[in-house]
C-alpha positions as CSV (number, residue, x, y, z in Angstrom):
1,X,114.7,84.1,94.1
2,X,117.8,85.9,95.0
3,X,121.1,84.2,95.3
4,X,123.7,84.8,98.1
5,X,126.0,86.7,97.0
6,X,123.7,89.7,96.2
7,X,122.4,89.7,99.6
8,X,118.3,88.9,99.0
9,X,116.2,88.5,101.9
10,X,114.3,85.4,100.6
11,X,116.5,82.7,99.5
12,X,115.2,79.2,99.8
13,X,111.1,78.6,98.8
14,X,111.7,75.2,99.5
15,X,112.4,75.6,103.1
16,X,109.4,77.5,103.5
17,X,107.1,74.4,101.9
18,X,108.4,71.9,104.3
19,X,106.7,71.0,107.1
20,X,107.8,71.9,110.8
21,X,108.4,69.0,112.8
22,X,106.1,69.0,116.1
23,X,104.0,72.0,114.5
24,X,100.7,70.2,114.2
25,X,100.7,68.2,117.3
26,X,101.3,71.4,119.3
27,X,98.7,73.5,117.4
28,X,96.5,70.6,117.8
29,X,96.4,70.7,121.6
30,X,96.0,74.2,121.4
31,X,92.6,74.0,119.3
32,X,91.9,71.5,121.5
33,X,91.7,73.6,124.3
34,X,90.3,76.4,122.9
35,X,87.4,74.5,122.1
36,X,86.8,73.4,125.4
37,X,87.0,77.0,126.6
38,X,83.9,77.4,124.6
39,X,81.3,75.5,126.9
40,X,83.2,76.0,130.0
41,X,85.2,74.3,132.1
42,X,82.4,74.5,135.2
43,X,81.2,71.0,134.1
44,X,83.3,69.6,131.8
45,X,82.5,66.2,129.5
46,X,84.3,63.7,128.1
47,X,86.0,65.7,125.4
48,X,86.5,68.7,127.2
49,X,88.6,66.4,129.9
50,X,90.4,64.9,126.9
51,X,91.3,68.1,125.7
52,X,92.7,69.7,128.7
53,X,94.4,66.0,129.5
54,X,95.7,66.8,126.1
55,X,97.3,69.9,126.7
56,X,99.2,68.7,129.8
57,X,100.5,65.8,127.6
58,X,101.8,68.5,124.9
59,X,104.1,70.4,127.7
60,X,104.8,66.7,129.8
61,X,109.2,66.6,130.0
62,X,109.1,70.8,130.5
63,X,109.4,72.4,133.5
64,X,106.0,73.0,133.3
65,X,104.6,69.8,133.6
66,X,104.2,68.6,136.7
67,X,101.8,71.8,137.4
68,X,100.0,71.5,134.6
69,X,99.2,67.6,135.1
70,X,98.0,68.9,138.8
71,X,95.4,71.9,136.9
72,X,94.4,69.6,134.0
73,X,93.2,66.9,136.5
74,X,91.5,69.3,138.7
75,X,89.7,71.3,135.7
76,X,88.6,67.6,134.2
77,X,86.9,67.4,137.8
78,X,85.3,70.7,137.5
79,X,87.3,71.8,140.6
80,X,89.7,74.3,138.7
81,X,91.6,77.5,141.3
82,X,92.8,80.4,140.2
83,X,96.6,79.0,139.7
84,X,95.6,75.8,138.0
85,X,93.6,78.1,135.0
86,X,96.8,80.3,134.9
87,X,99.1,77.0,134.7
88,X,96.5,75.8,131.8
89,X,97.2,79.4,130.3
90,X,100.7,79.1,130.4
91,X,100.8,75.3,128.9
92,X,98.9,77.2,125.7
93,X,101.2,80.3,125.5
94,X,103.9,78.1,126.0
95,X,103.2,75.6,122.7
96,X,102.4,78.5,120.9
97,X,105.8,80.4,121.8
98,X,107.5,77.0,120.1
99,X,105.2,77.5,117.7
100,X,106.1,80.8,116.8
101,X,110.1,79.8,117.6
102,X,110.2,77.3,115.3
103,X,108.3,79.2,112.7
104,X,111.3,82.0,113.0
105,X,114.1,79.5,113.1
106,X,112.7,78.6,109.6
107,X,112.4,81.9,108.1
108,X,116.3,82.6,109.4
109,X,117.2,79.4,107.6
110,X,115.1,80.2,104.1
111,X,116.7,83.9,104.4
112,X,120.2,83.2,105.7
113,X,119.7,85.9,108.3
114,X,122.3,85.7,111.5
115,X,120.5,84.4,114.7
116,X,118.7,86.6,116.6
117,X,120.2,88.8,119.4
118,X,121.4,87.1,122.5
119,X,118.4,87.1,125.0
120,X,118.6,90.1,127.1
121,X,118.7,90.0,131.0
122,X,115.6,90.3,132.5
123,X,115.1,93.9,134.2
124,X,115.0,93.6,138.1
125,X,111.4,93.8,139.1
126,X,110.3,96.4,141.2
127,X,107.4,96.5,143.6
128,X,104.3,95.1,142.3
129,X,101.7,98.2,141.6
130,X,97.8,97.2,142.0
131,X,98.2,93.2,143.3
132,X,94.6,93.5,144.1
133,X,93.5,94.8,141.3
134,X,95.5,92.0,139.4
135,X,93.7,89.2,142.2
136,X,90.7,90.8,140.7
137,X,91.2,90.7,137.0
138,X,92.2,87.2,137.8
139,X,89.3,86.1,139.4
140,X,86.7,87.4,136.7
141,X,88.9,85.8,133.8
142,X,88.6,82.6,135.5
143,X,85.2,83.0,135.8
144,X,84.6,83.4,132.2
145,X,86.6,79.9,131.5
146,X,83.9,78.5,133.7
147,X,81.3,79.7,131.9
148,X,82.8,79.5,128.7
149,X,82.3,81.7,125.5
150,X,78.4,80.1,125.2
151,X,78.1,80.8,128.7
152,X,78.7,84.5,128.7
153,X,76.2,87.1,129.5
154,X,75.8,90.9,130.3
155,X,76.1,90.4,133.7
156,X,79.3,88.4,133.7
157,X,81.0,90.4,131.2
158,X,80.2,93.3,133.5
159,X,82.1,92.1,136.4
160,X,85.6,93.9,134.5
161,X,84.1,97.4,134.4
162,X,85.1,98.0,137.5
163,X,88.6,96.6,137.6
164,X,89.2,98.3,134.3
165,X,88.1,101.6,136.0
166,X,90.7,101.4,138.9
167,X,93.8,99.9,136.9
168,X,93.4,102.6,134.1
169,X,94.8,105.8,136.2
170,X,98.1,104.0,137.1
171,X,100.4,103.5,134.0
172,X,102.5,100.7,135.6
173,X,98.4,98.8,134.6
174,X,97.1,100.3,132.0
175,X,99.1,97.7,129.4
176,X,97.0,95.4,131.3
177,X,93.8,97.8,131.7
178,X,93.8,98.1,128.0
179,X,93.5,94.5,127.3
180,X,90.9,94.0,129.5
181,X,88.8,96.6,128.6
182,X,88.8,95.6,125.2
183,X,88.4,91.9,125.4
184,X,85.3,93.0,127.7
185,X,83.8,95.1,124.8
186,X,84.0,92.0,122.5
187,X,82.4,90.3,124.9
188,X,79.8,92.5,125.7
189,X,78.9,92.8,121.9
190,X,78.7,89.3,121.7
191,X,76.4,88.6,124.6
192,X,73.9,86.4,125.0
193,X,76.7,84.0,124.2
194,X,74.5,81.2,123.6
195,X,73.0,82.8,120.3
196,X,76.5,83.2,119.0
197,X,76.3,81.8,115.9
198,X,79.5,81.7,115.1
199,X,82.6,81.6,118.2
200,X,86.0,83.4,117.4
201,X,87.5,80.3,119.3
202,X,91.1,80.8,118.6
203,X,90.6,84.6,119.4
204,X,89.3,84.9,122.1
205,X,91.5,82.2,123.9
206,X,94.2,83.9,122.6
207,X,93.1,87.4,124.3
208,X,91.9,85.3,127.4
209,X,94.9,83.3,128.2
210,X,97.1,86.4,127.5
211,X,95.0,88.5,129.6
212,X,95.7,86.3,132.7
213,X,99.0,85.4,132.4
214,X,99.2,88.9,132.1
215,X,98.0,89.4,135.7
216,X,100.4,87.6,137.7
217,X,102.7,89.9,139.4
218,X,105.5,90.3,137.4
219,X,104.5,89.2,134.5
220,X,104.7,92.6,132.4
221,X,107.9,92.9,133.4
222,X,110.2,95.8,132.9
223,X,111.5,95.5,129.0
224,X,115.2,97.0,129.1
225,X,115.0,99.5,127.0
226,X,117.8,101.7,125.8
227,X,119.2,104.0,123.1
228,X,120.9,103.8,119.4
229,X,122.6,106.3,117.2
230,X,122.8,106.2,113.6
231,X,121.6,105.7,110.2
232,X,117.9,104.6,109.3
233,X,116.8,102.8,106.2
234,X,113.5,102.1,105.8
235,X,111.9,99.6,103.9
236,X,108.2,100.1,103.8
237,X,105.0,101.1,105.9
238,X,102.3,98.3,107.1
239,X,99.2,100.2,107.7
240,X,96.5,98.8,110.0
241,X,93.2,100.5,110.2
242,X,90.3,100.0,112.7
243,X,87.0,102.3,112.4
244,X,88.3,104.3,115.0
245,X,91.8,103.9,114.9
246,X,94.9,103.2,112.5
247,X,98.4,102.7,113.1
248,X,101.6,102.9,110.7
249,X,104.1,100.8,111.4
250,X,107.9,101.8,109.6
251,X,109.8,98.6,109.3
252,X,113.4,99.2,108.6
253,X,117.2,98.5,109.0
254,X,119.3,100.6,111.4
255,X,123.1,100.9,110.7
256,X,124.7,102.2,114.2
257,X,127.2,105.0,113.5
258,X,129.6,102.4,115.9
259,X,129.9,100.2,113.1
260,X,128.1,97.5,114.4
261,X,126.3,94.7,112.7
262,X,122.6,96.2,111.0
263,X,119.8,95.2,113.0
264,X,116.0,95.4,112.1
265,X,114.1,97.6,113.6
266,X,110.2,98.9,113.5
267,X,108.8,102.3,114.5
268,X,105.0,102.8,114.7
269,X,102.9,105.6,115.4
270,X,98.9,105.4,115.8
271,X,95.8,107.9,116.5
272,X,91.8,108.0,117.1
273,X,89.9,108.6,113.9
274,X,86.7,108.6,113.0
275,X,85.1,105.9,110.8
276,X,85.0,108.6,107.7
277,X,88.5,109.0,107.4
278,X,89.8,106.2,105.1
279,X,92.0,106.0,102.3
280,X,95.1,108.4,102.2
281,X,93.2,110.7,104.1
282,X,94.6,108.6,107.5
283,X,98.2,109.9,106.4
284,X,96.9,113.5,107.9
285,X,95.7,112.0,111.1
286,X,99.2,110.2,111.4
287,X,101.9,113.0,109.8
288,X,102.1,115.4,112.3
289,X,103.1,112.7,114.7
290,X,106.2,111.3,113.3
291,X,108.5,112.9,111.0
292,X,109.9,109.9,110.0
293,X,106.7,109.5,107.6
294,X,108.2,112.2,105.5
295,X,111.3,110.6,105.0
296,X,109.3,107.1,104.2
297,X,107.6,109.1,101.5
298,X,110.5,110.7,100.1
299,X,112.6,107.9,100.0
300,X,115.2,109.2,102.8
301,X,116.8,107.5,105.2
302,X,116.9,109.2,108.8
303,X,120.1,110.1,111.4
304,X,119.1,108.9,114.7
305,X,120.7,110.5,117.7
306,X,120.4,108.5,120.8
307,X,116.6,107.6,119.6
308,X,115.2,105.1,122.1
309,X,114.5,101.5,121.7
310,X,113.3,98.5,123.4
311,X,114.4,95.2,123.4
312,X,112.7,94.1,121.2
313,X,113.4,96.2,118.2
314,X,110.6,99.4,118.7
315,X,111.9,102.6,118.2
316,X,110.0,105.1,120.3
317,X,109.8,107.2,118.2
318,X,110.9,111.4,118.7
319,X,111.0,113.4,116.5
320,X,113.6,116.0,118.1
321,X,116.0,113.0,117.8
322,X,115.6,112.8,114.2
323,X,116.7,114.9,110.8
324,X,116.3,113.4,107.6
325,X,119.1,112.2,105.9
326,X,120.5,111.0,102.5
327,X,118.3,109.8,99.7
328,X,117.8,105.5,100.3
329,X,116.3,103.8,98.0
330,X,114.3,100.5,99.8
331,X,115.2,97.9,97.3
332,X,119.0,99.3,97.4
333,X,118.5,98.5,101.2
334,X,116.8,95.7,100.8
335,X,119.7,94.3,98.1
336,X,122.5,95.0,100.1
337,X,121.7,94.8,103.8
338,X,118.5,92.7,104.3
339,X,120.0,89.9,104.9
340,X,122.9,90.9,107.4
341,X,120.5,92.6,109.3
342,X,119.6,90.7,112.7
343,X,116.4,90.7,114.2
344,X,116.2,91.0,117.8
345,X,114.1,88.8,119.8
346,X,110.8,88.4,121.0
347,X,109.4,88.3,124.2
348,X,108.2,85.5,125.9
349,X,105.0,86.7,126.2
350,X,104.7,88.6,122.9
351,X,105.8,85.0,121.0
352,X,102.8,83.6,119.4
353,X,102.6,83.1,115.3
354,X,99.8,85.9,114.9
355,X,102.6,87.8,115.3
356,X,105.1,86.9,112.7
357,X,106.3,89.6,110.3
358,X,109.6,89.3,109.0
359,X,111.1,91.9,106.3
360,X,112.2,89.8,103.5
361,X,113.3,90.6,99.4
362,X,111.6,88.7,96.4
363,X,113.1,88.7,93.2
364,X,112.9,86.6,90.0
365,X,109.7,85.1,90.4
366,X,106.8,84.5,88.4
367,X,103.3,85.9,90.0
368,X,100.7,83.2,89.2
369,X,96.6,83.3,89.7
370,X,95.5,79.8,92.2
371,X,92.3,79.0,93.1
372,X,91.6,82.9,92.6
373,X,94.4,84.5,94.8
374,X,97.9,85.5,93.8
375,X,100.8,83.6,94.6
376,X,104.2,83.7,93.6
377,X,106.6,80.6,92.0
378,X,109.8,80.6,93.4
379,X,111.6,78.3,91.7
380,X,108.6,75.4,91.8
381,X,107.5,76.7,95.2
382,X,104.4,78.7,95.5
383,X,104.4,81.6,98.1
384,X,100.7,82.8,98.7
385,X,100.4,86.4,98.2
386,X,98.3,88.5,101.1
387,X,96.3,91.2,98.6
388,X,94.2,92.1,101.3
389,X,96.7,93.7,103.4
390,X,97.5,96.2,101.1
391,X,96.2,99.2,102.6
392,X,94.1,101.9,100.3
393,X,95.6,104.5,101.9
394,X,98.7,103.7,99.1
395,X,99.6,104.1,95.6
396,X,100.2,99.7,95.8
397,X,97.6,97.4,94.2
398,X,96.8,93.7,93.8
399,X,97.3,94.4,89.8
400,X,100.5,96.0,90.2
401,X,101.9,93.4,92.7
402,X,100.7,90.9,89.7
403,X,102.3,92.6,87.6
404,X,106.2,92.9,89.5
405,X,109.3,91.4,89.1
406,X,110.7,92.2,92.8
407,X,109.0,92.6,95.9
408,X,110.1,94.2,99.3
409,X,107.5,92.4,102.0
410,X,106.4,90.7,105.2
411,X,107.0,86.8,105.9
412,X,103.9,85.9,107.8
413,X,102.3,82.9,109.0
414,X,98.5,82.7,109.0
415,X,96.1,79.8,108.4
416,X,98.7,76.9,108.4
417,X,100.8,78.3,105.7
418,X,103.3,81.2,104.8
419,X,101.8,84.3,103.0
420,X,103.8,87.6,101.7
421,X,102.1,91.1,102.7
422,X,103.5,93.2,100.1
423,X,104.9,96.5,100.9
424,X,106.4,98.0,97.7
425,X,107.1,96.6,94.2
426,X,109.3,96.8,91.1
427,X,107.3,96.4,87.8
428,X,108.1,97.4,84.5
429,X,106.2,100.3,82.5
430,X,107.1,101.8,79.2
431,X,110.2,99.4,78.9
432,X,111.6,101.4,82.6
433,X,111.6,99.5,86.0
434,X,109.2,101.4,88.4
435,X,108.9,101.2,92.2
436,X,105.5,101.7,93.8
437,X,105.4,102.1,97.4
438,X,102.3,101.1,100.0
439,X,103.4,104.0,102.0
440,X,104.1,106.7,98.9
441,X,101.3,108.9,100.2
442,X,102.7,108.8,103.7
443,X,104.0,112.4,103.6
444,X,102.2,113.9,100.8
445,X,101.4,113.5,97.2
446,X,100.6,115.1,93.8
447,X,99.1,112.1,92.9
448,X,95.4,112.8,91.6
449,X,94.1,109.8,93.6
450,X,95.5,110.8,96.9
451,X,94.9,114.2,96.5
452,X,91.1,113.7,96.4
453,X,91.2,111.5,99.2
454,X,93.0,113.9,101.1
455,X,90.8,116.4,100.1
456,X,87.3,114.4,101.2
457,X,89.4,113.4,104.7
458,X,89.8,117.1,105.3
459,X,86.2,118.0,104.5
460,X,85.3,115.2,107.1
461,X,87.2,116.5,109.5
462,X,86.7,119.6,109.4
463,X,82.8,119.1,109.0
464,X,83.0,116.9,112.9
465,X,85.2,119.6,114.7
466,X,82.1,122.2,113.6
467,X,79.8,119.5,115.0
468,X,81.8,118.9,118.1
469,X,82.4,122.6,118.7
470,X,78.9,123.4,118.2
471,X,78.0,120.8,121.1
472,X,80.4,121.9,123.0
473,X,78.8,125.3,123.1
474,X,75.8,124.4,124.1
């Protein structure tokens, strides 16, 4: 591990091992829940009665509770409104957001990180665009907790087409649209839902409850967003790929030219691809679109000037606000300013564990093979190691995150436990220490492996625009 004084962004293994008190109680009236979502609340039994009784014990002493006590008896009687599903959705999103508080409280304690930023104040809200549209979404997501995830069929999960059709043209909705429409899909490849062998319970409560908190007015809100100037260091690349889309996510401190504490910040950039692209072949897809992929690649840090951000830490992103800068080296970064850096903080909406990823520095620990996956021992304390999140599109494998000494990553929280997603190493070959980068390839390479995926992307590509250009004339 790294000690204090040389400013490492892991520091205390232990803390990470102990348990979190409350954490279990409050996830266990969450999977509860979710479980009685799954045969519908239309005609509840026993245990689904217990289990929403449940969850209006978990949120009993908040200002929630009286509410929730009110929806919880009506939806144990099968009589269940509009409000009383949306005050049962905001019971769950509200143990979760403790979850996912106290989860971060821990990680600031085992880094030593400052406290987040101070809270910001909420933007005014404006007139309400599409409140029927919204009554609508509403009423169609409460139908689905009726029928519950066996209870779905075609002609249920049809009833958002529709709605999804009229919310998409406005763009004060289509945050809203987007989430809808894709929930639906899942759906609607899952149908008949009583054949399901197998439910994504937490999942799809997750993307239901969301969804219809989602549609009370208001709810979106405005996020404040504003502007910084200055240096950018960045740390490393998480690449998330989908068979027709990826993103590339840039985590990374910011040093304002004011001289004003480092905070961390993220910048991501994302595009449509088609399901042959893979490997370092999705680095042309997602170049020409941010600059900043360069600088990633070349080990650069970036002068910002008056580069947008929201409150929450996302740059959005431009590149005529951008040059590249001096040469910064991530684990330099990651030695000396890591830890100062404060993190700003989440939404309320946004704060669930799922979505957990704090930039932290490893060093001085021994990797070690359990029950078949890697983990690391810091200091007596095993830290499981997330392999499969490193991305192919990279230069990074399992063998030479086995095989490293220090390692810049991601603190998540999946499955009841901590895990590391690595995003670049320091191993040793041929007696010199060697960095090796998930997101080397981001702006080129000469290496012989990315140059032949690069070359097979382009043939792809250029082989469907033919296609599509031939259809297209016809």
């Amino acid at each position: 591990m790294v000690p204090a004084d040389a400013g490492g962004g892991l520091m205390r293994g232990d803390l990470l091992a102990d348990p979190v008190e409350g954490l279990d109680e409050a996830l266990a009236a969450v999977d509860a829940f979710d479980g009685a979502l799954v045969a519908g609340l239309l005609r509840p039994g026993a245990a689904q009665a217990a289990a929403v009784a449940g969850l209006a014990e978990a949120v009993a002493g908040t200002p929630l509770a009286a509410r929730v006590a009110e929806a919880a008896k009506r939806a144990a009687a099968g009589a269940a409104g509009e409000d009383h599903f949306v005050a049962l959705a905001a019971a769950r999103g509200a143990l979760l957001g403790s979850v996912h508080d106290a989860l971060a409280l821990r990680i600031d304690e085992a880094v030593g990180r400052p406290a987040p930023e101070e809270e910001p104040s909420p933007a005014a809200a404006g007139p309400e665009h599409g409140t029927n549209l919204l009554a609508a979404a509403r009423s169609w997501l409460c139908d689905l907790a009726r029928s519950g995830w066996r209870g779905i069929d075609h002609e249920l999960v049809a009833g958002a087409a529709p709605v999804v059709s009229a919310m998409l043209p406005d763009p004060e909705l289509r945050r809203r649209a987007t989430l809808l429409d894709g929930f639906a899909a899942e759906l609607a490849a899952s149908c008949p839902g009583a054949t399901l062998e197998r439910v994504p319970v937490r999942r799809w409560a997750d993307l239901w409850s969301r969804a219809l908190l989602l549609t009370v007015p208001g709810s979106a809100g405005e996020r404040s967003d504003g502007s910084v100037t200055g240096r950018l260091l960045p740390l490393g690349v998480d690449v998330q790929e989908h068979a027709t889309a990826v993103q590339a996510q840039v985590h990374a401190v910011f040093e304002p030219a004011d001289g004003g504490a480092p905070r961390l910040v993220r910048a991501g950039v994302s595009a449509p691809k088609p399901d042959t692209v893979v490997g370092a072949g999705l680095w042309q897809l997602l170049r020409p679109r941010m600059s900043l992929l360069g600088a990633v690649s070349e080990g650069r840090s970036m002068e910002l000037d008056a580069m947008p951000v929201t409150a929450e830490g996302d740059l959005l992103w431009d590149d005529e606000r951008a040059r590249a800068g001096e040469p910064a080296d991530p684990f330099a970064t990651a030695r000396v300013r890591l830890s100062a850096a404060t993190a700003a903080r989440v939404a309320p909406l946004d704060r669930h564990p799922v979505r957990i990823a704090v930039p932290v520095l490893l060093e001085g620990y021994a990797a070690r093979s359990e029950e078949g996956r890697l983990a690391f021992d810091l200091a007596g304390q095993l830290l499981a190691v997330d392999t499969d999140r490193i991305p192919a599109a990279g230069p990074l494998t399992p063998e030479a995150v086995a095989a490293s000494h220090a390692c810049v990553g991601l603190l998540r929280w999946d499955a009841g436990a901590f895990v590391l997603q690595p995003l670049a190493v320091e191993t040793t070959v041929r007696k010199k220490t060697v960095a090796v980068h998930a997101g080397a390839w981001a702006g080129g390479t000469t290496d012989k492996a990315g140059v032949r995926a690069e070359k097979a992307a382009t043939d792809a590509v250029a082989v469907l625009r033919e296609r599509a250009g031939r259809l297209l004339r016809k």
